[in-house]
C-alpha positions in Angstrom: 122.7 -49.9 -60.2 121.6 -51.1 -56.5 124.1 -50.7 -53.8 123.4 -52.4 -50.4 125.7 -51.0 -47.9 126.3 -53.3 -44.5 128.0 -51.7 -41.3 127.8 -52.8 -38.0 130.4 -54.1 -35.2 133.1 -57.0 -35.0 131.6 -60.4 -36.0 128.1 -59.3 -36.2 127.4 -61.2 -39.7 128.5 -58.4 -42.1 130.2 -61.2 -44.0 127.2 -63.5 -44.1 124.7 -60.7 -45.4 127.4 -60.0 -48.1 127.8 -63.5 -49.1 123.9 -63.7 -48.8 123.4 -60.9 -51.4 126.2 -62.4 -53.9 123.5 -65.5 -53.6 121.0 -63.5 -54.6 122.8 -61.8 -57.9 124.8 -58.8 -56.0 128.8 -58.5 -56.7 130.3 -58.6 -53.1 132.6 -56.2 -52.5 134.4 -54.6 -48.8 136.1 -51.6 -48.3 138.8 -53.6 -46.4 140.1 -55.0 -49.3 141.2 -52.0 -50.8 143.3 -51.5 -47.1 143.9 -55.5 -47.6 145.4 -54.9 -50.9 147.9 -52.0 -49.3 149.1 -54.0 -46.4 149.9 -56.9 -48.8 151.9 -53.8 -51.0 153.9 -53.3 -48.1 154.5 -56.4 -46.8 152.4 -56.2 -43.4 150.4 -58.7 -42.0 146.5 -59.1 -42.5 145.5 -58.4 -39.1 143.0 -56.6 -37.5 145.1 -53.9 -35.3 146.7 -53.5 -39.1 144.1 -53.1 -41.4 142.4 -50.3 -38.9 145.8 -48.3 -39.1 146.0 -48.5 -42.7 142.4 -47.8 -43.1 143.0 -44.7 -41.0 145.7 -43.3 -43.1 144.5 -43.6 -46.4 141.5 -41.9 -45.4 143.5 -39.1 -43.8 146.3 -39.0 -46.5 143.7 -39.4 -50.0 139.9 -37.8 -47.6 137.5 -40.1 -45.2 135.6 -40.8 -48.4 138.5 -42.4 -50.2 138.4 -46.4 -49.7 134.4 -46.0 -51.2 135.8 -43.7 -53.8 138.6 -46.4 -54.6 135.6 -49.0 -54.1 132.8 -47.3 -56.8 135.7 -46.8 -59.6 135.4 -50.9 -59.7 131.9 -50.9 -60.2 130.0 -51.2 -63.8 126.4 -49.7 -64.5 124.7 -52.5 -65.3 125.5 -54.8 -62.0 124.4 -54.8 -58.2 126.4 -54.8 -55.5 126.7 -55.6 -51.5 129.8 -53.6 -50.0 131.0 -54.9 -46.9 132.7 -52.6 -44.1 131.5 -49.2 -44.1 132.4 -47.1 -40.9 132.9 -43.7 -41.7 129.9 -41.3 -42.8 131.9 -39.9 -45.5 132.1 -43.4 -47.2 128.1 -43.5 -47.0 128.0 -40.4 -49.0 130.4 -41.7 -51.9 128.3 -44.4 -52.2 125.4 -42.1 -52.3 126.1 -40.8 -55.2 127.3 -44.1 -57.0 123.8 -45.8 -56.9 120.4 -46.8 -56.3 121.9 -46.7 -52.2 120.8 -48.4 -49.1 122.8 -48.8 -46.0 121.7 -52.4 -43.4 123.2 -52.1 -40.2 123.6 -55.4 -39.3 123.5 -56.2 -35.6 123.8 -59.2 -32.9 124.1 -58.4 -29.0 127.9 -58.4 -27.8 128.0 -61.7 -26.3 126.6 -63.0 -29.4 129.4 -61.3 -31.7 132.1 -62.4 -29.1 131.6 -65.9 -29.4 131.8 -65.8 -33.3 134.7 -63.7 -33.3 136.5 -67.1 -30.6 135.1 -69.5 -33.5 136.2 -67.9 -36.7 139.9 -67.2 -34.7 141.3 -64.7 -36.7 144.8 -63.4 -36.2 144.8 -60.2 -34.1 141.4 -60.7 -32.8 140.5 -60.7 -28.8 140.5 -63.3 -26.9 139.1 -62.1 -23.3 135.6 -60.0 -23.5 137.1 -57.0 -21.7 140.2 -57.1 -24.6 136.8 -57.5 -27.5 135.3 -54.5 -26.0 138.4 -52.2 -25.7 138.9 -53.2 -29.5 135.7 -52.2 -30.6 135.2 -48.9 -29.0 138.1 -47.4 -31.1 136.2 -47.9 -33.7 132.9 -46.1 -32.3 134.1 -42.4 -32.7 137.1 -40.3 -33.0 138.4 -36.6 -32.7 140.1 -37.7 -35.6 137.9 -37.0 -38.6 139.7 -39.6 -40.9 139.3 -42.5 -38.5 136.8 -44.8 -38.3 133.2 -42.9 -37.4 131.2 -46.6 -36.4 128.4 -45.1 -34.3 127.6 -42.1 -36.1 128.0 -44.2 -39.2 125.2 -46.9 -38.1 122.9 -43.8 -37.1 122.9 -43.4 -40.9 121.0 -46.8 -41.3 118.1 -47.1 -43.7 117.2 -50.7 -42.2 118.6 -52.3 -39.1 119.0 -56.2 -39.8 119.2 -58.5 -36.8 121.1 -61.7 -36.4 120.2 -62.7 -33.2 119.3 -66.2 -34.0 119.7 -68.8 -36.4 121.2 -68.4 -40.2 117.9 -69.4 -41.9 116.3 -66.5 -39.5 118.5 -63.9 -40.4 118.7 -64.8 -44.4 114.8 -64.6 -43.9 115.4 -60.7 -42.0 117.6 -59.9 -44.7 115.2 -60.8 -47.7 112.2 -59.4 -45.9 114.6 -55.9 -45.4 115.5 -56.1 -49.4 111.8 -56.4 -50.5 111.2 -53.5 -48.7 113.7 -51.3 -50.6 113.0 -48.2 -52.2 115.3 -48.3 -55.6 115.3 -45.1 -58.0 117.1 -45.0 -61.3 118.2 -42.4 -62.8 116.9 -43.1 -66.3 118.4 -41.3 -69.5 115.3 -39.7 -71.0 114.9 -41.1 -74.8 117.0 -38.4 -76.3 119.7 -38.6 -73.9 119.6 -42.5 -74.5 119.7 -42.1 -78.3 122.5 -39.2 -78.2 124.7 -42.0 -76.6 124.2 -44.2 -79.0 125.1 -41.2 -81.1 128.3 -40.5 -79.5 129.2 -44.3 -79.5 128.9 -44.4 -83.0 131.2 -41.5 -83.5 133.9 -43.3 -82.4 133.6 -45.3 -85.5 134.8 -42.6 -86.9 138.3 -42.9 -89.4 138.4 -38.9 -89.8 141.0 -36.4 -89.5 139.4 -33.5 -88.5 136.5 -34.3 -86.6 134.4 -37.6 -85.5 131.0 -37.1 -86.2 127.7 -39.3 -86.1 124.0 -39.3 -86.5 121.6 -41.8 -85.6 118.1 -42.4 -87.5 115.5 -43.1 -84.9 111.3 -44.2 -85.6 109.1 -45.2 -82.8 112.1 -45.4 -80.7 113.9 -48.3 -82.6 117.4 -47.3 -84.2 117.1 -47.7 -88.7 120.3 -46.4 -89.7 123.5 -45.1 -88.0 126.5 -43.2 -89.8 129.3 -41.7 -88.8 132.0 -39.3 -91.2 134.6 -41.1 -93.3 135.0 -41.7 -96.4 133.0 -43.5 -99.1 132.9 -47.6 -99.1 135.8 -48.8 -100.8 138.0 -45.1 -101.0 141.2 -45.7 -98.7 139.9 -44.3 -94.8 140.7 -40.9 -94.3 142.7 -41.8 -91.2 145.3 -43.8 -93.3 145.7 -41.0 -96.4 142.0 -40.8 -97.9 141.3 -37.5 -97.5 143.9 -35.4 -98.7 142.2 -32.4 -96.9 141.5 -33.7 -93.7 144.9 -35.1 -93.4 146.2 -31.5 -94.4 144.1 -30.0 -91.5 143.1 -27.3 -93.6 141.4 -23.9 -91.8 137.7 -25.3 -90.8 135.1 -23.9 -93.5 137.9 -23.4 -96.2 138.2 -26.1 -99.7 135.3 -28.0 -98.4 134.5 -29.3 -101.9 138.0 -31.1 -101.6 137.0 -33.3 -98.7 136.6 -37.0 -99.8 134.8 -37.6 -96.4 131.0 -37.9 -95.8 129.3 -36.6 -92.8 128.0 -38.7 -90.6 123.8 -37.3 -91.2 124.6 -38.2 -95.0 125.8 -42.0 -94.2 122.8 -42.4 -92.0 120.5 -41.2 -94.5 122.4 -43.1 -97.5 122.5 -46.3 -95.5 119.1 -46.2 -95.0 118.3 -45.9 -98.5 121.2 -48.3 -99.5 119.3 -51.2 -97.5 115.5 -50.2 -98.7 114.3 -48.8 -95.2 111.5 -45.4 -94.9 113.4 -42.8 -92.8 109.8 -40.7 -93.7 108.8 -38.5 -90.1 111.9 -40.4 -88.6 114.0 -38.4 -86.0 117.8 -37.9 -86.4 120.3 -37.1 -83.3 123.6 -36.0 -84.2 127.0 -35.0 -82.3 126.7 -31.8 -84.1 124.5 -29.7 -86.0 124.1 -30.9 -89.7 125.8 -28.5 -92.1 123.7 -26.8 -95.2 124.1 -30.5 -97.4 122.8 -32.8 -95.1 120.2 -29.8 -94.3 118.9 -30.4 -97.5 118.9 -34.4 -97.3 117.4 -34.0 -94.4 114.5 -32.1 -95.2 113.9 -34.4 -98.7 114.1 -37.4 -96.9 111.2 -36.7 -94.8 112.8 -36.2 -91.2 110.7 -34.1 -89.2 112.9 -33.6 -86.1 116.7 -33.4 -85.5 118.1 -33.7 -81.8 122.2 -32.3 -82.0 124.7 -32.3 -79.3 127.4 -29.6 -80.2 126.2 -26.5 -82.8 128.6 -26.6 -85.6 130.0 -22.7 -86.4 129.2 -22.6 -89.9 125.7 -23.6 -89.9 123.8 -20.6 -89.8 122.1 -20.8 -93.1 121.0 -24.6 -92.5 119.4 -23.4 -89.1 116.8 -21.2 -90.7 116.6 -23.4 -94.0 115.2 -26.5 -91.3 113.3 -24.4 -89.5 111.3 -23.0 -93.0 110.7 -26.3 -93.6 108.9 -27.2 -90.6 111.6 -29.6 -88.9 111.7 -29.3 -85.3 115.5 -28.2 -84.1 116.1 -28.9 -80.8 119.6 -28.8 -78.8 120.8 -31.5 -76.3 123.1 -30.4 -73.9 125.3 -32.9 -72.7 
């Protein structure tokens, strides 16, 4: 996930670089809307002198982080997004940690930024210089350390964008400025990626006791999945099937009364059920396969099993997979 960050000062094209980016693919998003969305809560009016109050007491009532916390829990993984109003260093940091994160300071001379903010004519704004000016410098800095932190917050700037002169010049600033961007991902590794899947499929899961799932893996592409239930066609454990399971009996105690099939011994059976080779495959599973699907695995050919969680009672599989040459290897996660 990319995050473009835009501060700067009143009127000087924050909004036109965020609706820039959401041309571009990015999901626009501002930090004053979380304030706009608690002034409309209580009934106050969407003005400027407002929305700085508000902003100012959520950050010191929830932390100076909090409207980019409140911000990031909107976001999904697989999007990009422009957030609009950042002026506290805190807030810079939260979204740090979010993304792929790059903060523009957007910036036009005050004279400049003056006569947009006559144009646009926005409740609560100034409407003499001298007024525009007293207005702004609140915002640069405050003994308060939940208020707005503008200047120290634009000294955190990864790119300063100009809009000094004409829209076609500054969209050209601005796509020169994302070209330029230095985007790291923090990639699962190939066993991370497949013990998701893993964990995914375990919530497939119908049984009582336990949700458990492996995943059959060969040159990185998925064969088989399975996850612990009962057998095709026997009533799911979840709704009666398993008479133990739904008893909760003590954990390693009338196992050969369990109705229910680990998930290693679907994965394996539905790979066989449908005709595919799970020969020098790898399996990853939520947990450690038990002394049955031990033996399955080492007949079927698998040559290395990835688990998530070591299961108690497995002590004599461990040392049976490891005489047989398959490579054993915990995933912490």
């Amino acid at each position: 996930m990319i995050i473009i960050g835009l501060t700067g000062r009143n009127a000087g094209g924050k909004t036109t670089a965020g609706q820039a980016l959401a041309a571009r693919g990015f999901q626009y998003l501002s930090l004053s809307d979380v304030i706009r969305e608690e002034a409309k809560q209580r009934g106050l009016p969407d003005v400027r002198e407002n929305l700085i109050a508000l902003g100012n007491e959520l950050r010191e009532r929830h932390g100076p982080g909090a409207l980019a916390e409140l911000t990031v829990a909107k976001m999904q993984p697989d999007r990009n997004y422009a957030v609009d109003s950042i002026r506290h260093p805190a807030e810079v940091a939260a979204l740090r940690k979010a993304g792929s994160f790059s903060l523009f300071h957007i910036f036009a001379p005050l004279e400049a930024r003056f006569e947009r903010a006559l144009r646009r004519d926005r409740d609560g704004d100034a409407r003499t210089l001298q007024d525009f000016i007293r207005q702004e410098e609140r915002e640069f800095a405050s003994s308060n350390a939940a208020a707005q932190q503008l200047l120290e917050t634009e000294r955190l700037a990864n790119r300063v964008i100009e809009n000094t002169g004409t829209l076609e010049e500054f969209a050209a600033n601005l796509g020169a400025a994302l070209k330029e961007l230095e985007v790291s991902f923090a990639r699962p590794s190939w066993d991370q990626y497949f013990m998701d899947i893993a964990k995914q499929v375990a919530a497939r899961s119908n049984c009582m006791k336990r949700q458990v799932a492996a995943v059959i893996v060969a040159d990185r592409r998925i064969i088989s999945t399975g996850y612990n239930g009962t057998p095709r066609g026997v009533k799911n454990c979840n709704e009666g099937g398993c008479p133990r399971c739904n008893g909760f009996s003590e954990s390693g105690r009338n196992l050969e009364e369990c109705l229910c099939s680990h998930g290693e011994e679907n994965a394996i059976v539905q790979a066989s059920y449908h005709g595919i080779a799970i020969k020098d495959a790898t399996l990853y599973t939520t947990y450690s396969p038990c002394l049955l699907c031990s033996k399955m695995i080492i007949n079927a050919g698998i040559r290395r099993v990835v688990y998530n969680e070591a299961y108690p009672l497995n002590d004599t599989a461990t040392r049976m997979l490891r005489e047989a040459g398959v490579d054993l290897v915990r995933l912490k996660v």
